[in-house]
N, C-alpha and C positions, 0 to 999 in steps of 0.2 A: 533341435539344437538351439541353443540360447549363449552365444557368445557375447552377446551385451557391448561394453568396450574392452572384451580381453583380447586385442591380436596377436597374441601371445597361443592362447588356446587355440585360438583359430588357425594359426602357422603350421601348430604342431597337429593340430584335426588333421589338414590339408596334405602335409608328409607323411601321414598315415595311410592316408586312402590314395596316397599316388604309390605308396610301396604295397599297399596292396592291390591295386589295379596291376601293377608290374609283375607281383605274383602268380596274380589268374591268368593274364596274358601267356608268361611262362606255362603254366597247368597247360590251360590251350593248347599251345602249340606243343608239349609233350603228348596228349589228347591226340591231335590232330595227325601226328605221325604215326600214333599207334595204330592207328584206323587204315591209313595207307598203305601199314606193313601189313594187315590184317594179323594183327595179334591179339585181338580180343573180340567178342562177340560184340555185331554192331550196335544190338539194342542198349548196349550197357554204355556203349561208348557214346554213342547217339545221346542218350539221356542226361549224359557225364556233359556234351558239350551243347545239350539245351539249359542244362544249369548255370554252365561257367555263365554263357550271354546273357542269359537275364540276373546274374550276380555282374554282371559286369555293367549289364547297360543300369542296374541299380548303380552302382560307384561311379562311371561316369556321371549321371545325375548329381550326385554326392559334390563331385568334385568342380561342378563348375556352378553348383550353390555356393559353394566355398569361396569360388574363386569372387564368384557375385558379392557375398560380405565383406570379405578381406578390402575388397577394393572401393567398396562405400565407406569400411570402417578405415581406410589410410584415407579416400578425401574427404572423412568428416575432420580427421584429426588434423588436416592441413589447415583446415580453416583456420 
């Protein structure tokens, strides 16, 4: 990712990947109840919530490079 000086782009990157962290989360814990109810077979489910966490722990990642730019790229612009 090459945001350069857009904080504009990078704002909206940032809103992106916080609504879609908030969607996996959601996934998750829809996931995670099914499993408890035993409604679906558990290798699938199992599978289903080794995915979301490493799609997840990738966005976290994501999100606090983000957060890392944003905030070098507002005190470059102060100077």
């Amino acid at each position: 990712m090459d945001f350069e000086d857009d904080l504009e782009a990078l704002e909206k990157t940032l809103f992106e990947t916080t609504q879609r962290i908030k969607k996996l989360e959601e996934h998750k814990e829809s996931v995670n109840k099914e499993l408890r109810e035993g409604k679906f077979d558990n290798n699938t489910i199992t599978e289903t919530l080794r995915r979301l966490e490493r799609n997840l722990d990738e966005l976290h990642k994501k999100y606090e490079f983000l957060i890392k730019e944003r905030d070098s790229k507002s005190s470059s612009s102060q100077l």
